[in-house]
C-alpha positions as CSV (number, residue, x, y, z in Angstrom):
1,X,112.3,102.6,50.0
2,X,114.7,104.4,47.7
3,X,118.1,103.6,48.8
4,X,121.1,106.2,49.3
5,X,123.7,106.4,47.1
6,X,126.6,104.9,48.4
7,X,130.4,105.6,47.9
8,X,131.8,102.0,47.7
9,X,135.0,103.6,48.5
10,X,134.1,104.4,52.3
11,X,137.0,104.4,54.6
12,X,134.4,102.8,57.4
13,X,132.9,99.8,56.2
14,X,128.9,99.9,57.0
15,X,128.6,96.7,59.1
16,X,131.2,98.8,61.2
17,X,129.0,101.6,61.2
18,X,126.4,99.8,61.7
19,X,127.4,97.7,64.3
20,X,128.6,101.3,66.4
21,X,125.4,102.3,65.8
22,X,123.6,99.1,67.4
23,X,125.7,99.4,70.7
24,X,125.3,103.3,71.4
25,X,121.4,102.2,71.6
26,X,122.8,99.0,74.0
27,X,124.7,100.9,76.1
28,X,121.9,103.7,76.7
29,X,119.3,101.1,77.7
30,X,122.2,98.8,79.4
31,X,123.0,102.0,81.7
32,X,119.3,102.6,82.7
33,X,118.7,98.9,83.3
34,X,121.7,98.6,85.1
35,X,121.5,101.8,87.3
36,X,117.7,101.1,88.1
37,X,118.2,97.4,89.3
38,X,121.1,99.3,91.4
39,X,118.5,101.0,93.1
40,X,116.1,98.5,93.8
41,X,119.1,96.6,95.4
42,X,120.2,99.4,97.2
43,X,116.1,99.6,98.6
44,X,116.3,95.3,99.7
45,X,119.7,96.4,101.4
46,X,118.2,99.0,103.5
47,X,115.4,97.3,104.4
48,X,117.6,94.1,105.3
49,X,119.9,96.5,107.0
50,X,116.9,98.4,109.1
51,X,116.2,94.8,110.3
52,X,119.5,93.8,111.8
53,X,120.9,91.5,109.1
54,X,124.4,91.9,107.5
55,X,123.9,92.7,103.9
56,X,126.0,91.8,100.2
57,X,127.5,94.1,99.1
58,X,128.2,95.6,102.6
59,X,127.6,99.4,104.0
60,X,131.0,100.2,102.5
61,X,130.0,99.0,99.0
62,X,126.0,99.8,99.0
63,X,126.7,103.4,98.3
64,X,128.1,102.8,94.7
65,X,124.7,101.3,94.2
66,X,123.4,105.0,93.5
67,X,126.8,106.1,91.6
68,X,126.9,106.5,87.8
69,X,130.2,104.7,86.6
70,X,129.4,101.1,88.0
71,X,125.8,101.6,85.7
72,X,127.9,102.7,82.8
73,X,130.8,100.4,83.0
74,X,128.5,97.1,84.5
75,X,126.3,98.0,81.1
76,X,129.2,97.5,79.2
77,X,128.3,93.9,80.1
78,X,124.7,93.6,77.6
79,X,126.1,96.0,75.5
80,X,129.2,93.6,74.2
81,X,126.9,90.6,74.9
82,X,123.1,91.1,74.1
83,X,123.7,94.5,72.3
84,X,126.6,93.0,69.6
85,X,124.3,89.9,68.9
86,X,120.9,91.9,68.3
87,X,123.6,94.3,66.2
88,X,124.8,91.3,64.1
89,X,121.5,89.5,63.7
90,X,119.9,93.1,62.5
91,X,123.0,93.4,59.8
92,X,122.5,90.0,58.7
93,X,118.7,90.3,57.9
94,X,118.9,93.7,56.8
95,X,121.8,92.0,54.2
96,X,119.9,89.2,53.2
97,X,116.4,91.3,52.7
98,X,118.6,94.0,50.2
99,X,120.7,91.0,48.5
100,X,119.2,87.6,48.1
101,X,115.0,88.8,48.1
102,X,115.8,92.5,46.6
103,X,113.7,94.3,48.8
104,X,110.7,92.2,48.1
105,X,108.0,93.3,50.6
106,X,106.2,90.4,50.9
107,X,110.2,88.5,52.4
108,X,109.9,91.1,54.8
109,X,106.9,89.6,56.9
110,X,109.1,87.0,57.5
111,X,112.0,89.2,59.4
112,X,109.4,90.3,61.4
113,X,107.9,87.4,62.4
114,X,111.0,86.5,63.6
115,X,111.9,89.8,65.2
116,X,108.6,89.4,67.3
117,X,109.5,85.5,68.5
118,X,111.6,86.7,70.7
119,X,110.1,89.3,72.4
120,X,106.9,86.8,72.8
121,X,109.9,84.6,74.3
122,X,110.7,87.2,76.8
123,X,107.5,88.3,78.3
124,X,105.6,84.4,78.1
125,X,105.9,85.0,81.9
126,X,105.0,88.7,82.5
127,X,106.2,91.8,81.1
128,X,110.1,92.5,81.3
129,X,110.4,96.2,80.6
130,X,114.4,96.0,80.3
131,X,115.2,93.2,78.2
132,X,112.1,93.5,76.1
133,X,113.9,97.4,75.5
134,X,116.9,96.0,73.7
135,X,114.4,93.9,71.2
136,X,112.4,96.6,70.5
137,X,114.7,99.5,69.4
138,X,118.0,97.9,68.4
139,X,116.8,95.7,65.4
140,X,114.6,98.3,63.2
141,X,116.9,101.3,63.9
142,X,119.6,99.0,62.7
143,X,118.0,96.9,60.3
144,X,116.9,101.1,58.5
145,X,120.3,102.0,59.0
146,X,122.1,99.2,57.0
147,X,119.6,99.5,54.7
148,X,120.7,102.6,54.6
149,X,124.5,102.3,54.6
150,X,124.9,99.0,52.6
151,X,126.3,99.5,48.7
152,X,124.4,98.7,45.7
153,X,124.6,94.7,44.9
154,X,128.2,94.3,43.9
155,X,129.0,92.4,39.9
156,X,130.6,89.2,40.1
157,X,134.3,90.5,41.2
158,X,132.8,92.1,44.3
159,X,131.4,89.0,45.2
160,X,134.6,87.0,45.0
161,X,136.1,90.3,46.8
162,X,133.4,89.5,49.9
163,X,133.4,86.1,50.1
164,X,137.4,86.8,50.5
165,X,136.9,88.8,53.7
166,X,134.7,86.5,55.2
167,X,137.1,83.5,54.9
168,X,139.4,85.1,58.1
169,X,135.7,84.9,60.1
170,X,135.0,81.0,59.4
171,X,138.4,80.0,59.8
172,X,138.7,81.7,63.5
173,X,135.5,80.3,64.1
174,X,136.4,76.2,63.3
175,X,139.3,77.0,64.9
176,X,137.5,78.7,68.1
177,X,134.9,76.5,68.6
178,X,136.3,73.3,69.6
179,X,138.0,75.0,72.7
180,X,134.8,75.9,74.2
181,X,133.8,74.0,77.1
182,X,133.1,74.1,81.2
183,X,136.7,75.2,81.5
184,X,136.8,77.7,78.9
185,X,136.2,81.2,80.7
186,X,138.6,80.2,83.8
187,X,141.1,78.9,81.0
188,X,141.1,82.1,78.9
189,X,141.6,84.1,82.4
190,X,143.8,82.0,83.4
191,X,145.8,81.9,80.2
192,X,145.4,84.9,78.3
193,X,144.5,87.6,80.8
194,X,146.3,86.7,84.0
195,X,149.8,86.0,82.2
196,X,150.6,89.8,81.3
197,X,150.0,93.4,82.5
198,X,146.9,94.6,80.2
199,X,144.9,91.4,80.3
200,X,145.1,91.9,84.3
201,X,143.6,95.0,83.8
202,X,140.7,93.6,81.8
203,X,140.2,91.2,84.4
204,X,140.4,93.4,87.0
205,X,137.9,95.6,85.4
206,X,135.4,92.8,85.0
207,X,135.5,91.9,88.6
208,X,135.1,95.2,89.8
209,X,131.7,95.5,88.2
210,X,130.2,92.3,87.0
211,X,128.5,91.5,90.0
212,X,126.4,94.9,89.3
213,X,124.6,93.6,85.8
214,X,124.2,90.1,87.3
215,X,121.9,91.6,89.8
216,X,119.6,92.5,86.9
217,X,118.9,89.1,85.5
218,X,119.5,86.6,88.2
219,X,116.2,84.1,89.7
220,X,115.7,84.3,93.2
221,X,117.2,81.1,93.5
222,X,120.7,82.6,92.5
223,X,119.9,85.9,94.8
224,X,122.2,85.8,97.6
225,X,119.8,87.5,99.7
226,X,116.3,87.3,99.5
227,X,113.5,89.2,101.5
228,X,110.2,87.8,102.5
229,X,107.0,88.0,105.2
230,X,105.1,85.7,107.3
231,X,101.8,86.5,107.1
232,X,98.4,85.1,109.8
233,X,100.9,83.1,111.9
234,X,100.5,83.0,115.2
235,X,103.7,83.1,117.0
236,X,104.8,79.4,118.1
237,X,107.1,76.4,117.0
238,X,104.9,76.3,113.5
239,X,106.4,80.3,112.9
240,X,109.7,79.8,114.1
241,X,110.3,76.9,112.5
242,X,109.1,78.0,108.8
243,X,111.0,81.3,109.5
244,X,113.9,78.8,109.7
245,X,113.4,77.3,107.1
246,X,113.7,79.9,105.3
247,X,116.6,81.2,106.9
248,X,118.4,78.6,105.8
249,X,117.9,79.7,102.4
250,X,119.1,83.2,102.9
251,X,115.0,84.3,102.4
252,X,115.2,87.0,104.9
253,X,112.3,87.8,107.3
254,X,111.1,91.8,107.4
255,X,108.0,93.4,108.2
256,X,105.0,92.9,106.4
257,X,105.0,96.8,105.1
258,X,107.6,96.7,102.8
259,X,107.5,94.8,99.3
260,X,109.3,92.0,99.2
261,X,110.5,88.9,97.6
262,X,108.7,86.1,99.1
263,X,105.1,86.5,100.9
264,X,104.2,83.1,103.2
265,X,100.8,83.5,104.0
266,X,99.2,80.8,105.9
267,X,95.6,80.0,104.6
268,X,93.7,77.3,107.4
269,X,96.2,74.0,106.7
270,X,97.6,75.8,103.6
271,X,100.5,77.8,102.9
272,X,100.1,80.4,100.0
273,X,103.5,81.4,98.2
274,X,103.3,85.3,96.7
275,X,105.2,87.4,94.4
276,X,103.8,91.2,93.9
277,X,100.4,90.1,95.9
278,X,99.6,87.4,93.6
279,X,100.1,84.0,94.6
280,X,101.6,81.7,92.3
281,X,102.0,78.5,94.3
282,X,100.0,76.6,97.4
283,X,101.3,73.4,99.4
284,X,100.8,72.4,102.5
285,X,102.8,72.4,105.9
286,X,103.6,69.0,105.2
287,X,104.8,69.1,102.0
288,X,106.7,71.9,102.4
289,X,108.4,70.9,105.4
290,X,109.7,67.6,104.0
291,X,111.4,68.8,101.2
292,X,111.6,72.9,101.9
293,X,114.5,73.2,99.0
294,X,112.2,71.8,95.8
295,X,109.2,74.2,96.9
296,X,111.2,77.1,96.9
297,X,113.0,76.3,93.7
298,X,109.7,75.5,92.1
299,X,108.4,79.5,93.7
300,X,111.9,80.8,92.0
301,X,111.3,79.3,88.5
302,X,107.8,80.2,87.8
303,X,108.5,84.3,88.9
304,X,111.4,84.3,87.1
305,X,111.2,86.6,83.9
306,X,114.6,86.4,82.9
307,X,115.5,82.9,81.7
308,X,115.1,83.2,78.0
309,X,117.5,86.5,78.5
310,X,120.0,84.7,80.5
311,X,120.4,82.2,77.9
312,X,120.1,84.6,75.0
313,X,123.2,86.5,76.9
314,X,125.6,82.9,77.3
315,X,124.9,82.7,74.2
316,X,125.8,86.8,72.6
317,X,129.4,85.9,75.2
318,X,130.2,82.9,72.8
319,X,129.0,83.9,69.5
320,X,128.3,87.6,69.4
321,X,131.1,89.4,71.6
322,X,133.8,87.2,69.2
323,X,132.4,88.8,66.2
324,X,131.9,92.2,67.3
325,X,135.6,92.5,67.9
326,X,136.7,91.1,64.9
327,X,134.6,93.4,62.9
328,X,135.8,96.2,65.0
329,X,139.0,95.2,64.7
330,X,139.1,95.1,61.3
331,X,137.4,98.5,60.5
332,X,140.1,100.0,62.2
333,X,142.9,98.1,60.6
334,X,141.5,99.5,57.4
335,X,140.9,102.8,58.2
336,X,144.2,103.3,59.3
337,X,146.0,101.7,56.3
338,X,143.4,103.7,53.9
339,X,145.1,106.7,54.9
340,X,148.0,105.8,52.6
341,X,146.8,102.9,50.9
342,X,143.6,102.4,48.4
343,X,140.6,101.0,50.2
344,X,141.0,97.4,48.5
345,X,144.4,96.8,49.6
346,X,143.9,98.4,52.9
347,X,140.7,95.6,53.4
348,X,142.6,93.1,52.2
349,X,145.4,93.5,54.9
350,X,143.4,94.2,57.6
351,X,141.6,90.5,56.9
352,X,145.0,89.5,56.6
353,X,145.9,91.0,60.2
354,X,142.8,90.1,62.0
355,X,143.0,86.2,61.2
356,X,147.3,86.7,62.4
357,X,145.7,88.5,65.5
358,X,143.0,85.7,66.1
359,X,145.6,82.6,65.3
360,X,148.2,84.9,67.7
361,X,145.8,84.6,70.4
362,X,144.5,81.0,69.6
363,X,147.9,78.9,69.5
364,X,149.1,80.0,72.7
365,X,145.7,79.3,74.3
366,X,145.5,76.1,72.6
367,X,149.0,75.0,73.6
368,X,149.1,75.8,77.9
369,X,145.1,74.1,78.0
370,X,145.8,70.9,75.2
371,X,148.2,69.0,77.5
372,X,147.0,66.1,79.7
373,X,148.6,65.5,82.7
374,X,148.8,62.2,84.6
375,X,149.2,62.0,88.1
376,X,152.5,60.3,88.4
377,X,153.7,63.7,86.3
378,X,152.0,66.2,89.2
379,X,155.2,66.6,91.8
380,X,157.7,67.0,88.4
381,X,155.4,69.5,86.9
382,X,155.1,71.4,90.7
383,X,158.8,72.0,90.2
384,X,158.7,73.3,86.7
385,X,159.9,76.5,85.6
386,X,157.3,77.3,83.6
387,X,154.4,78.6,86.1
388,X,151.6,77.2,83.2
389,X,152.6,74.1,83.9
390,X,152.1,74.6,87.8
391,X,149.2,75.6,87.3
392,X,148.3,73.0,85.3
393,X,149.5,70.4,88.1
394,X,147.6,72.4,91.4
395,X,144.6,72.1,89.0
396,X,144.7,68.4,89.2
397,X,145.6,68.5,92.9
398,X,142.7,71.0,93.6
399,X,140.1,68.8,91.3
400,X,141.1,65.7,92.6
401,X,140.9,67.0,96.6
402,X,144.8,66.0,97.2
403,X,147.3,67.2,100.3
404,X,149.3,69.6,98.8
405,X,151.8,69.9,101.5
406,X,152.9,66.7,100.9
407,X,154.4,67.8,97.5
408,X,158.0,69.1,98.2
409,X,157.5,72.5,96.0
410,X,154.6,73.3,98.0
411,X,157.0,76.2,100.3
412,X,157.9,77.6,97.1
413,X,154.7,78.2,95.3
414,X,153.8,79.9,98.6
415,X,155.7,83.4,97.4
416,X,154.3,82.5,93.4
417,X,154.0,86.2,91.7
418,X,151.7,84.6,89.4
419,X,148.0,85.4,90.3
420,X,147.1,82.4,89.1
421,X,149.3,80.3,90.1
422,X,148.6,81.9,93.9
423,X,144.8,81.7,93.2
424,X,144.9,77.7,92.3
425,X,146.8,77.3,95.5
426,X,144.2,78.7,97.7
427,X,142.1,76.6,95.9
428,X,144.0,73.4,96.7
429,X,144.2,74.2,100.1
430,X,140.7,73.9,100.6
431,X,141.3,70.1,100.6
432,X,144.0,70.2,103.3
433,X,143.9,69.0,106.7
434,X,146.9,69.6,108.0
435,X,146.8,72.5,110.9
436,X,150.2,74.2,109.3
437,X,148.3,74.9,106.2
438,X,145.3,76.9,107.6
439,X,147.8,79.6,108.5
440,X,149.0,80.1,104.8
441,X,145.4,80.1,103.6
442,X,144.6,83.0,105.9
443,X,147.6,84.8,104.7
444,X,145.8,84.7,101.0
445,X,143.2,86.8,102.6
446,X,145.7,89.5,102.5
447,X,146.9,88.5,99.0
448,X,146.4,92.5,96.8
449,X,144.5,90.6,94.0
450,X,141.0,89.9,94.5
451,X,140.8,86.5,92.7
452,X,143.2,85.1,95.0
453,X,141.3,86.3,98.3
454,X,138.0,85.2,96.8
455,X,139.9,81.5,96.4
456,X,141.4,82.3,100.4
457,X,137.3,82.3,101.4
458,X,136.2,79.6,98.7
459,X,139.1,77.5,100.9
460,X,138.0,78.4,104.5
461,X,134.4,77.5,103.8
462,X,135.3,74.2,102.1
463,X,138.0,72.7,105.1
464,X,134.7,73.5,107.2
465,X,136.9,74.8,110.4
466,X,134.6,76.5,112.1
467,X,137.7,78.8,113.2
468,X,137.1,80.6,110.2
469,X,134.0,82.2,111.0
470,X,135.0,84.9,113.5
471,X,137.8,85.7,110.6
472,X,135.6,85.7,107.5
473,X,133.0,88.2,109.1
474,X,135.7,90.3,110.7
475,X,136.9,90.8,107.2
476,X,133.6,90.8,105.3
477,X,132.4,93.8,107.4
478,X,135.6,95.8,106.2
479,X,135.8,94.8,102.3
480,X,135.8,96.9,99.9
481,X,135.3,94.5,96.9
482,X,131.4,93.0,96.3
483,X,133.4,90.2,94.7
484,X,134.9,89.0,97.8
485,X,131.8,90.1,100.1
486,X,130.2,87.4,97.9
487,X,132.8,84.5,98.3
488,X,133.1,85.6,102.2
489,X,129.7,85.3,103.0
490,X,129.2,81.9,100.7
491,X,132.3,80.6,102.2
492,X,130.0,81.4,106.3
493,X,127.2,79.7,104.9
494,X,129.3,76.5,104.3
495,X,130.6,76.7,107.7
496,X,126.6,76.6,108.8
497,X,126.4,80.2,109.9
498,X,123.3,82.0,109.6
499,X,121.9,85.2,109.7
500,X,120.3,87.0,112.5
501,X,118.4,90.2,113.4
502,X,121.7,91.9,115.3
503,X,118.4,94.3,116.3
């Protein structure tokens, strides 16, 4: 392969262009995935709705299922995750392959072998036409394109001019990684994204349509709803008691003419369990009956065709998203300053600017989430001017399952206009008892930020008044957010609701 001149003065660096490239192809195959897993939910809805049950996301919510934007903007999702990561990996191996083994043709069996591990990885358990897409056509057209794009081996200055730039990337990273724990995603919306106008809107944005890509990727066991059929039962306390059973894991009974989740087919003293009219797991009545829970897990995890992706995503949120912005970042830091600067300099400071905007971003995140507090400190650190520190304290109050009425600030963080300061109370008063506090909880339900009403539901369903149910499915019929459909109706189950056929 005879490899392009290149101008090493290029305003765009190529891993930039390269890594634009990589997500276009993401965000083409994200939208597809995306808008045809909308339409298969949209079908399980109708059919739950046909047969009487209520349904997540709700009739006022299933109709965006068939629009275009929450495809679009819920494949935004893969493409910053999965889409950066395949983007960076193909950059790096196309780098490698031109630098360190010069093209040899022989290295590049090895690339492919482990461009094909994967997608073996993917499919061990059945064919997963969306996630095997991304594997497929992101790495090659990529890996040709930097090939393409990337300047002839540099002398021994342009090494030490590299190795410069990448200096900025390592340090962020030593620096990044030892704040990532449980806590880290609620911390950095907590910190970074509920503390000012624009990183509201971020968060805003990712609420309104995360629950959309989710769908694609999720086992049965995380579904919230689930449909299945009871097959050759004869009507009796044996039928009504497994449909029960199932009930009470949100595996929803319909006729036997639609496809469906879960087929129960009872074979003489045998129960078959089938997924697209092959059956993949046989117990008996007795077995399944004393532990109804582990069966059904053990169904979920062998048809699931998505936990390699899943974990291949966690890990493109931690390692490959990071990245992809800096390297964004940075390309258009130094196009702008090459405009009146030489391409060099303009490099240099936009390394310079990206490891100020990563340390900018870092210090205050490191500061509001690195202090322990005691307990003795809690009703001090309620009455603090500085709303991080209150949130810090109803945090420990929430954790630890304490009454936070008794606290004397408790009136005054009532009328917080800090999101999350009003959305760790709700959580808090999920522990209390007292009858004077149920009111304020219901009065989150009303709160106009979503996270807060979500944490208003989280509460009901954990003080376990059954009060709450007439309430919770008064409002979960008139939502207009899936995100708090899905706390309102997990929030029922916890107060023992169930569903039933309202035909």
């Amino acid at each position: 392969m005879r490899q392009r001149s290149v101008n090493s003065k290029d305003k765009l660096p190529y891993p930039a262009k390269s890594l634009l490239l990589g997500l276009l192809i993401a965000q083409v195959i994200a939208t597809i995935q995306v808008y045809l897993s909308n339409l298969d939910l949209y079908h399980n809805l109708s059919i739950l709705k046909a047969a009487g049950y209520l349904t997540i996301p709700n009739q006022r919510t299933m109709p965006t299922l068939h629009d275009f934007a929450p495809a679009l903007f819920g494949g935004l999702f893969f493409t910053l995750s999965v889409g950066a990561s395949l983007t960076l990996l193909s950059i790096g191996a196309a780098w490698v392959w031109q630098r360190l083994f010069s093209r040899n043709r022989y290295t590049l069996i090895i690339f492919l072998l482990l461009w094909l591990a994967p997608l073996a990885l993917l499919n061990q358990r059945g064919f997963s036409l969306g996630p095997t897409w991304y594997f497929l056509a992101i790495p090659p057209v990529v890996f040709l394109a930097t090939l393409r794009w990337i300047p002839p081996r540099p002398d021994k200055r342009g090494w030490i001019h590299g190795t410069v730039h990448t200096i900025p990337i390592v340090v962020l990273a030593l620096l990044w990684a030892p704040q990532i724990d449980k806590n880290f995603f609620v911390d950095f919306r907590d910190i970074l994204l509920l503390s000012n106008p624009v990183g509201i809107k971020i968060n805003d944005f990712y609420y309104d349509y995360t629950l959309y890509p989710a769908e694609v990727f999720k086992s049965l066991d995380q579904k919230l709803l689930k449909t299945c059929t009871l097959q050759n039962f004869n009507k009796g306390p044996l039928h009504t008691r497994m449909e029960w059973e199932l009930l009470d894991r949100d595996y929803l009974a319909v006729t036997k003419n639609n496809a469906v989740d879960l087929e129960v087919v009872q074979d003489g003293g045998m129960l078959d369990f089938k997924h697209g009219g092959k059956t993949v797991l046989q117990t008996t009545f007795a077995d399944f009956f004393s532990d109804p829970a582990t069966t059904l897990e053990k169904f979920s995890a062998i048809v699931d065709r998505n936990g390699f992706f899943r974990h291949f995503t966690f890990f493109s949120l931690l390692v490959g998203l990071p990245i992809a912005l800096y390297l964004l970042l940075y390309a258009l830091i130094r196009l702008l300053c090459s405009f009146f600067l030489d391409v060099g300099i303009s490099s240099l400071i936009a390394s310079i600017l990206c490891l100020i905007v990563g340390l900018s971003i870092l210090i205050p995140f490191q500061h509001m989430r690195g202090t322990d507090m005691e307990l003795k400190d809690v009703p001090q650190a309620l009455a603090s001017k500085s709303w991080q520190e209150r949130v810090a304290a109803l945090k420990i109050i929430a954790g630890k399952g304490l009454e936070i009425s008794r606290f004397p600030s408790y009136p005054m963080l009532l009328a917080s206009p800090h999101i999350a300061e009003r959305y760790w109370l709700a959580k808090a008063l999920a522990a209390s008892r007292r009858p004077e506090t149920y009111k304020d909880l219901l009065a989150f339900l009303d709160d106009p930020h979503p996270n807060v009403v979500s944490m208003a539901f989280y509460g009901l369903g954990k003080r376990g008044d059954i009060r709450g149910v007439k309430e919770i499915l008064t409002r979960i019929k008139t939502s207009d957010h899936w995100y708090n459909q899905w706390y309102a109706y997990k929030a029922l189950r916890a107060l023992g609701w169930k569903q039933r056929k309202s035909g």
